[in-house]
C-alpha positions as CSV (number, residue, x, y, z in Angstrom):
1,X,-134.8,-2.3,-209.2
2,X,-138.6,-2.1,-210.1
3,X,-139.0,1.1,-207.8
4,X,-135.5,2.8,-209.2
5,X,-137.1,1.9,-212.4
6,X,-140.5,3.0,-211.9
7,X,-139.5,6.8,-210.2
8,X,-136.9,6.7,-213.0
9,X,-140.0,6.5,-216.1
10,X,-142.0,9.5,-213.7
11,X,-139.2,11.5,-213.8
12,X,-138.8,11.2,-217.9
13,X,-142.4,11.5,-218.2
14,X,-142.0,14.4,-215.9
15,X,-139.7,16.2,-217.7
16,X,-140.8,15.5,-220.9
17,X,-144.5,16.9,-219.8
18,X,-142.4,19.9,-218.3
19,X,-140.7,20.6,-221.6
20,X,-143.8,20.0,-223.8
21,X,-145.8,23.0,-221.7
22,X,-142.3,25.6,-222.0
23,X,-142.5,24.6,-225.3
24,X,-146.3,25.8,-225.8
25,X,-146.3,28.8,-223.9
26,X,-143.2,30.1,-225.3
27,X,-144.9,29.4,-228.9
28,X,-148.1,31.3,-227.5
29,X,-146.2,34.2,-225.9
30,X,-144.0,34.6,-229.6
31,X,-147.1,34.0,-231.4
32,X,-148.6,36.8,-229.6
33,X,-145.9,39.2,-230.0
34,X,-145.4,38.8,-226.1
35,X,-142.0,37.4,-226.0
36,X,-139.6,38.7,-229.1
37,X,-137.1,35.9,-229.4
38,X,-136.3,33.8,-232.6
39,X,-138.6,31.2,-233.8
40,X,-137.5,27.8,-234.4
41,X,-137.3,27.1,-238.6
42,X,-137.9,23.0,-237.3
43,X,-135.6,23.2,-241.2
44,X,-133.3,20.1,-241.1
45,X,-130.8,22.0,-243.5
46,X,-130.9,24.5,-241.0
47,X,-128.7,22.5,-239.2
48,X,-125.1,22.7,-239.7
49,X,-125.8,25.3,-242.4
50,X,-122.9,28.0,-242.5
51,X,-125.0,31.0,-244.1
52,X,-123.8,33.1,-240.9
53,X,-120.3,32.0,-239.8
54,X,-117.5,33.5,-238.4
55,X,-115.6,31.9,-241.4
56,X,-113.7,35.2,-242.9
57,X,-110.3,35.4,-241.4
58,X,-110.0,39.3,-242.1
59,X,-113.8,40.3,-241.4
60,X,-115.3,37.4,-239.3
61,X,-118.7,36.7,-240.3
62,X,-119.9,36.0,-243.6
63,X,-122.4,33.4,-245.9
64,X,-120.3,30.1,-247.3
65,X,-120.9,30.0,-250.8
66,X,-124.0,28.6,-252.0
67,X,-125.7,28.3,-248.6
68,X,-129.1,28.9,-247.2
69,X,-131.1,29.6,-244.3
70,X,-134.9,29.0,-243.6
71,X,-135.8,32.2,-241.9
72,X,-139.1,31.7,-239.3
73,X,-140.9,34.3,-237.8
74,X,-144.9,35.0,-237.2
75,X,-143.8,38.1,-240.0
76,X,-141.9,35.6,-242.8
77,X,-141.2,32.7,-243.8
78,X,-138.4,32.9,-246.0
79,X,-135.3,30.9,-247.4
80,X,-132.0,32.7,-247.8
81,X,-129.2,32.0,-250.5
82,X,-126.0,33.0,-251.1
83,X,-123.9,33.0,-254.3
84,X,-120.4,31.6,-254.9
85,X,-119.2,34.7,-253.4
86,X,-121.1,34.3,-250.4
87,X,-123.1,37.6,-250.9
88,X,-127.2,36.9,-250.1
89,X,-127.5,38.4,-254.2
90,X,-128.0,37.1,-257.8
91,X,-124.5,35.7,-258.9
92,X,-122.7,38.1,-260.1
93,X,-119.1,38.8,-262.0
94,X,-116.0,40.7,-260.8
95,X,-116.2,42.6,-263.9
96,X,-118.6,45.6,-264.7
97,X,-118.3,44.8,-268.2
98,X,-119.2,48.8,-269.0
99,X,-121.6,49.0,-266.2
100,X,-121.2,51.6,-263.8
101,X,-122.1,49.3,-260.8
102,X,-122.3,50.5,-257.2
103,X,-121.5,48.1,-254.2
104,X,-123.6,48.2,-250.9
105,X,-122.2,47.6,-247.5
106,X,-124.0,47.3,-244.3
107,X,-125.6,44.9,-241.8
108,X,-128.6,43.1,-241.5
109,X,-130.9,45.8,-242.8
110,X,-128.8,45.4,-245.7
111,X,-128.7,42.1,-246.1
112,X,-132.8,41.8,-245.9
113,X,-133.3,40.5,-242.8
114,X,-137.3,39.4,-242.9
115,X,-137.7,40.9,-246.3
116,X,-137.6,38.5,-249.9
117,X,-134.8,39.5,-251.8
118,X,-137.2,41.9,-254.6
119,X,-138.3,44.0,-251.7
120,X,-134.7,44.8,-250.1
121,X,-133.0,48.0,-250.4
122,X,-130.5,47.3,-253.1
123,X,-132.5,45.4,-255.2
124,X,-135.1,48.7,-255.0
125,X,-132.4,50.7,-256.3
126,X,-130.9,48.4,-259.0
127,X,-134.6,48.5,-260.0
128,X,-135.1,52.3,-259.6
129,X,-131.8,53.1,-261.2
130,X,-131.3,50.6,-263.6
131,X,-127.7,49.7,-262.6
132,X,-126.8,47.0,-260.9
133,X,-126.6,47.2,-256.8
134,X,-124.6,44.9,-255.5
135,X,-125.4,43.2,-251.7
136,X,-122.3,42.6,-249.7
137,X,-124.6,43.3,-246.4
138,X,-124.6,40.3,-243.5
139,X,-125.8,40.0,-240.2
140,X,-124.0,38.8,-237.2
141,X,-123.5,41.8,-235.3
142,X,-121.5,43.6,-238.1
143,X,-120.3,46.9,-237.5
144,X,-118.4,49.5,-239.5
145,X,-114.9,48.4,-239.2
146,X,-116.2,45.0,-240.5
147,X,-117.6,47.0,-243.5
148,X,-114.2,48.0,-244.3
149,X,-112.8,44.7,-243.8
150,X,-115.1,43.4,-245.9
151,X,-114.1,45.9,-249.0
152,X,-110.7,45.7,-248.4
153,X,-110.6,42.2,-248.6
154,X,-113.8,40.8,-250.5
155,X,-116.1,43.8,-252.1
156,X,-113.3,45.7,-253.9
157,X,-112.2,43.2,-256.6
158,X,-115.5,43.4,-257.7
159,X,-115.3,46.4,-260.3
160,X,-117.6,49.4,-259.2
161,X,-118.1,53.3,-260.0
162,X,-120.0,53.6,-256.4
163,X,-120.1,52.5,-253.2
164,X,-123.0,52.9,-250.6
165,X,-122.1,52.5,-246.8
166,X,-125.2,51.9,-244.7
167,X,-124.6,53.2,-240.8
168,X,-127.0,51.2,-238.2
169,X,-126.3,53.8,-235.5
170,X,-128.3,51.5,-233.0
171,X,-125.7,49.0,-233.1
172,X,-122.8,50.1,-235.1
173,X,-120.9,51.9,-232.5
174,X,-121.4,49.2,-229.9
175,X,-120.4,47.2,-232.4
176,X,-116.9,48.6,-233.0
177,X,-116.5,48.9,-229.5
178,X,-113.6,46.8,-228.1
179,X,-114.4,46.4,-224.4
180,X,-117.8,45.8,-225.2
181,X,-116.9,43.3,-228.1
182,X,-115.3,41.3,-225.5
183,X,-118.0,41.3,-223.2
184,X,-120.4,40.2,-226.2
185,X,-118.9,39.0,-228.3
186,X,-115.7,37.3,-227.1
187,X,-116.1,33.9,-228.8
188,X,-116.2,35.4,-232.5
189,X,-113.6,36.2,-235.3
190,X,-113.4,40.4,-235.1
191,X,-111.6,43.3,-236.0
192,X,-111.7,46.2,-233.8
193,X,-109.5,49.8,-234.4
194,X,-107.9,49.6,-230.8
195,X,-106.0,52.5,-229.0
196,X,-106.5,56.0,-229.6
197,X,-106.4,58.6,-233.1
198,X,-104.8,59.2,-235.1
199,X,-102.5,55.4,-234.0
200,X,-105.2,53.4,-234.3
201,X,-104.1,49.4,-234.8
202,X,-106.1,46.7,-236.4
203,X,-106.4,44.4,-233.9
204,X,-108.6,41.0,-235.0
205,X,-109.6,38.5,-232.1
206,X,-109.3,35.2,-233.1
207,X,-111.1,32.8,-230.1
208,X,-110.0,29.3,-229.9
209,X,-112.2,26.4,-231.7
210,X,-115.3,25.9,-229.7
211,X,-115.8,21.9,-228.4
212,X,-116.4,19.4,-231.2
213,X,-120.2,19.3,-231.1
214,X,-121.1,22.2,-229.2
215,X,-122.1,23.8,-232.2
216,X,-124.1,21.1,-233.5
217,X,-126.1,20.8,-230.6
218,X,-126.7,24.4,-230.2
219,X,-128.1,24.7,-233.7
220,X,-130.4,21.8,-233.2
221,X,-131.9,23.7,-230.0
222,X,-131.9,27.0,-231.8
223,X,-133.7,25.6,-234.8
224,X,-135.9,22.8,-233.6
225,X,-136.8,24.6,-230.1
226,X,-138.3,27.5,-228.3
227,X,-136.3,26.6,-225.2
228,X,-133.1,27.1,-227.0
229,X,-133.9,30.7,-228.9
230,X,-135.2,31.9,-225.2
231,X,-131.6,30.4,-223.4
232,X,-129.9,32.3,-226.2
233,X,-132.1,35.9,-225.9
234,X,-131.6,35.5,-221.8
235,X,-128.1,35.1,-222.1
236,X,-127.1,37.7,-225.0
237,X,-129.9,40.3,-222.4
238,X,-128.0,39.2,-219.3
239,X,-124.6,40.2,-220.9
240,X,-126.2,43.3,-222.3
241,X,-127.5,44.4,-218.9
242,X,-123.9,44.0,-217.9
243,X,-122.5,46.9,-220.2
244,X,-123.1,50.8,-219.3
245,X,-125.8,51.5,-221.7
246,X,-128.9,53.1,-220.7
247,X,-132.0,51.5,-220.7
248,X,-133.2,53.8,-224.0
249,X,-130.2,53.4,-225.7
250,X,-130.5,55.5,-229.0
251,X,-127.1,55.4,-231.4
252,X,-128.1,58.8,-232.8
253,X,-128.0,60.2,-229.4
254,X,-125.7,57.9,-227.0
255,X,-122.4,57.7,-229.0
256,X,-119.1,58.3,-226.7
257,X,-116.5,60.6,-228.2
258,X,-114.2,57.4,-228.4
259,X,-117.0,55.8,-230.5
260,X,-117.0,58.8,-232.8
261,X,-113.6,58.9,-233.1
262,X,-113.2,55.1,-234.2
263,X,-116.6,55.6,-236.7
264,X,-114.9,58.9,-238.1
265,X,-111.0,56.8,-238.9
266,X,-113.3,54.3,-240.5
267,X,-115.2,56.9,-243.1
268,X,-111.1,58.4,-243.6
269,X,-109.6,55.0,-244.0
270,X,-112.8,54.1,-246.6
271,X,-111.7,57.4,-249.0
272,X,-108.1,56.9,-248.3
273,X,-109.1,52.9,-249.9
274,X,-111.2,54.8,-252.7
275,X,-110.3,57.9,-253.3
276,X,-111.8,58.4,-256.6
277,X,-114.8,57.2,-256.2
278,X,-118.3,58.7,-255.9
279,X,-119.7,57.4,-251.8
280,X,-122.9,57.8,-249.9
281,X,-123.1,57.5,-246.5
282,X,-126.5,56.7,-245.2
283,X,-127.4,56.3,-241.3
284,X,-130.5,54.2,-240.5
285,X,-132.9,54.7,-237.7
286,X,-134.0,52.0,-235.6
287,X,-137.6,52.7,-233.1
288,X,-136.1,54.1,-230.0
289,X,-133.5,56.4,-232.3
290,X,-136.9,58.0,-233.5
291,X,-139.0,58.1,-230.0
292,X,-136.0,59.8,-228.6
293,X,-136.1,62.4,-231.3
294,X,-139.7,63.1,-231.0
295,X,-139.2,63.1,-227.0
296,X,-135.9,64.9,-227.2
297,X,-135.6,67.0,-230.4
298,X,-132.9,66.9,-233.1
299,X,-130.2,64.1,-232.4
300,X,-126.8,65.3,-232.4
301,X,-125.3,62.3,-234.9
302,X,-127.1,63.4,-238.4
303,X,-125.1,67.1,-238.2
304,X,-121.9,65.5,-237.0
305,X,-122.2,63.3,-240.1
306,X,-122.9,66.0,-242.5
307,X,-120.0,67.9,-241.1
308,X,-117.6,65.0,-241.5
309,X,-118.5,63.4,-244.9
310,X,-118.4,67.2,-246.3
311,X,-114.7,67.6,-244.9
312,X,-114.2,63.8,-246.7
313,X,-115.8,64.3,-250.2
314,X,-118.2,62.2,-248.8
315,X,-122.1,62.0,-249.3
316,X,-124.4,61.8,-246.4
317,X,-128.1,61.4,-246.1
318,X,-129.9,60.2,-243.1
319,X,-132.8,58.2,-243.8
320,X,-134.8,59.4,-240.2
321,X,-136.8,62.2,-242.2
322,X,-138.3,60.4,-245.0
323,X,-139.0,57.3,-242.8
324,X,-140.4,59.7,-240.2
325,X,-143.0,61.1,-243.2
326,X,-144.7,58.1,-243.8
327,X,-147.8,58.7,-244.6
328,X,-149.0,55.6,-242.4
329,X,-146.7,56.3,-239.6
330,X,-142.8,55.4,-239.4
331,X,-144.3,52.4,-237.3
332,X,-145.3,50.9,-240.5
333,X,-142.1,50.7,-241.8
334,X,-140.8,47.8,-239.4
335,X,-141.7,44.6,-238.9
336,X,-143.5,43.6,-236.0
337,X,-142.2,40.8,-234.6
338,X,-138.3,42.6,-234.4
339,X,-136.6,45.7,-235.1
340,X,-136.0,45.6,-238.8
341,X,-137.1,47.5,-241.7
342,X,-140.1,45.3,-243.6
343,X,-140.8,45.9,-247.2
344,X,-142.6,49.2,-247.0
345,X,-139.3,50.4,-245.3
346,X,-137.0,49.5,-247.7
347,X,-139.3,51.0,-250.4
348,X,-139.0,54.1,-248.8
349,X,-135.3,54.1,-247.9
350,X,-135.2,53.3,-252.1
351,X,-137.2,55.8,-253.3
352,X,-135.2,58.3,-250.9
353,X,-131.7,57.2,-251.4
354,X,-132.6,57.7,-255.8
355,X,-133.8,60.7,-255.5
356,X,-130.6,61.9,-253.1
357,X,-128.0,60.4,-255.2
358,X,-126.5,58.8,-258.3
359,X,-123.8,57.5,-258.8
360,X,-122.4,59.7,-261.7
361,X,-123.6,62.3,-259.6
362,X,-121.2,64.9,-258.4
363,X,-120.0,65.5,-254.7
C-alpha cells in the first residue's frame, strides 16, 4: 500500500509540475505575441456568465440582460455590460421620442471587441453626429443572416430613422454558410438561408442540451487556464483545416457564387423588412483582405456591392480605402494581439462613415 501510495503522490506531483510549466510557457509565448489564443480573465464572475450565449431562439447568440464579461488580453483589460435588452450599450428606450435614431448591426467589430465602449464605432458616430447610435452588434461567430434575425426579431421594435449593417467579409460568408456551419459550428442555435434563390428557406439548427456540467467546467478552463484557451484554438484550427478554404483566405476575394447569392437575399430581404428607410451598407477589412489587395490588386467584392446596394436603394461604402490611408499605416489600426479593429480603427471607420452618410441623407 505504502509503494501504491508513494508512486501514486510522484505521479500528482508529476502532473502538477507538468501543468505548472504548460501553464508558463503558454503565458510566455501569449505574452510575447508568439502564440494568439485567449487569455485567461482568472474573473470568478466570468464563470457561468451568459454575456455570449446561444440563448435567442430566432438568432442564436446574444448578451442576457444585465451581464458582463472581464475581457483579458496583453492589448486590454476590460469589463463588458449589457443592458436590459441585452445590447453591450447605455440603456436605452424603444421609443425615439423625436430622435431620429439609427440602429447598428454587425459582429464583433461592432460590438467593441478589445475596445472601451467611448472608443467603438457607434459610440464615435453618436458622438460625431449627435444622434443616438444604437449597438445591437455581438460576437459569437455572427454572420449576416443573424443580423437580420436579429432586426426582425429584437432591433426593430426599437424606433429608428436609419439603420447601419456592418459586413465582416472575412467571416461573414463562412459564416452563412450551411455545410460549413455544421462542420463549425454544429453545437450552436443558427439560422442559415438553405437551398438555392430565389426559394431560399429559413432553416435554424437547434442542437440538443449539452451534458449538465460540461459547460461549467469548460468555462472554468477557459477562464482560469492557458491549457484550456490553447485545447479550444487547436480544436476550432483543426476543424478549420478541415474545410476547403485556402490558407490566405480573404472574404473580399474568396467568396463562392452560392455565398454571394445567400449575402445578396439577405440585403433584399433587409429592404423588403424596411422599405422606407434610409440604409448603409458598410464592408470591413480584416489584415489578409488588405495584403491580398496590395499583392493582388482591386478585390472583386467592393464593385459587386456597389452594383447591388444601387439596384436596392441601398448605401454602400467600403471602409478598405480610408483604413488603407492611415497616415501611420493600416497596421496601426488593429490590435496586436488579434484581428480586430483597436481604437485608432474605429476612429477612423467614424470619421469615414460621417462624412459618407447621414441619416436624413438621401439615396
Amino acid at each position: 500500500m505504502n509503494f501504491f501510495l508513494k508512486h501514486l503522490l510522484r505521479l500528482t506531483l508529476s502532473l502538477i509540475l507538468t501543468f505548472v510549466l504548460l501553464e508558463a510557457g503558454l503565458g510566455w509565448l501569449c505574452a510575447t505575441g508568439r502564440l494568439k489564443i485567449a487569455q485567461p480573465s482568472y474573473c470568478i464572475g466570468n464563470i457561468g456568465s451568459r454575456f455570449w450565449a446561444d440563448s435567442n431562439p430566432f438568432f442564436g447568440v446574444w448578451h442576457d440582460p444585465h451581464s458582463s464579461f472581464k475581457h483579458v488580453s496583453p492589448d486590454y483589460n476590460l469589463t463588458y455590460h449589457a443592458n436590459s435588452h441585452g445590447m453591450r450599450d447605455k440603456e436605452r428606450e424603444l421609443m425615439a421620442h423625436g430622435k431620429k435614431r439609427v440602429l447598428v448591426l454587425g459582429d464583433s467589430f461592432i460590438e467593441g471587441w478589445g475596445v472601451a465602449t467611448e472608443n467603438r464605432l457607434s459610440d464615435r458616430l453618436e458622438q460625431l453626429s449627435g444622434r443616438e447610435h444604437l449597438n445591437f452588434g455581438t460576437s459569437g461567430s455572427f454572420g449576416p443572416t443573424q443580423y437580420l434575425m436579429l432586426y426582425t426579431h429584437l432591433a426593430s421594435t426599437f424606433e429608428h430613422a436609419g439603420l447601419i449593417i456592418a459586413i465582416l467579409p472575412d467571416n461573414d460568408f463562412m459564416d452563412d454558410d450551411y455545410e460549413y456551419g455544421q462542420r463549425m459550428h454544429a453545437s450552436r442555435i443558427r439560422p442559415f438561408f438553405t437551398g438555392s434563390p430565389p426559394d431560399y428557406k429559413l432553416t435554424v439548427t437547434h442542437p440538443p442540451a449539452p451534458a449538465p456540467g460540461s459547460k461549467l467546467l469548460e468555462q472554468i478552463l477557459l477562464n482560469l487556464t492557458y491549457t484550456g484557451n490553447a485545447i479550444k484554438y487547436f480544436k476550432s484550427l483543426s476543424r478549420h483545416q478541415q474545410t476547403p478554404l485556402p490558407a490566405n483566405y480573404a472574404g473580399y476575394f474568396d467568396f463562392t457564387p452560392d455565398q454571394w447569392d445567400r449575402l445578396e437575399h439577405v440585403l433584399k430581404e433587409f429592404r423588403r423588412t424596411a422599405p422606407a428607410l434610409p440604409i448603409l451598407v458598410l464592408t470591413i477589412p480584416c489584415d489578409t483582405d488588405i495584403q491580398r489587395t496590395e499583392q493582388q490588386g482591386q478585390a472583386p467584392l467592393p464593385g459587386k456591392m456597389q452594383e447591388l446596394c444601387k439596384t436596392l436603394g441601398l448605401q454602400y461604402l467600403d471602409l478598405m480605402p480610408a483604413i488603407r490611408a492611415t497616415p501611420e499605416g493600416w497596421q496601426a489600426c488593429y490590435l496586436k494581439s488579434d484581428r480586430h479593429w483597436n481604437a485608432r480603427g474605429n476612429e477612423v471607420a467614424a470619421k469615414e462613415v460621417s462624412k459618407q452618410w447621414a441619416v436624413d441623407s438621401k439615396q
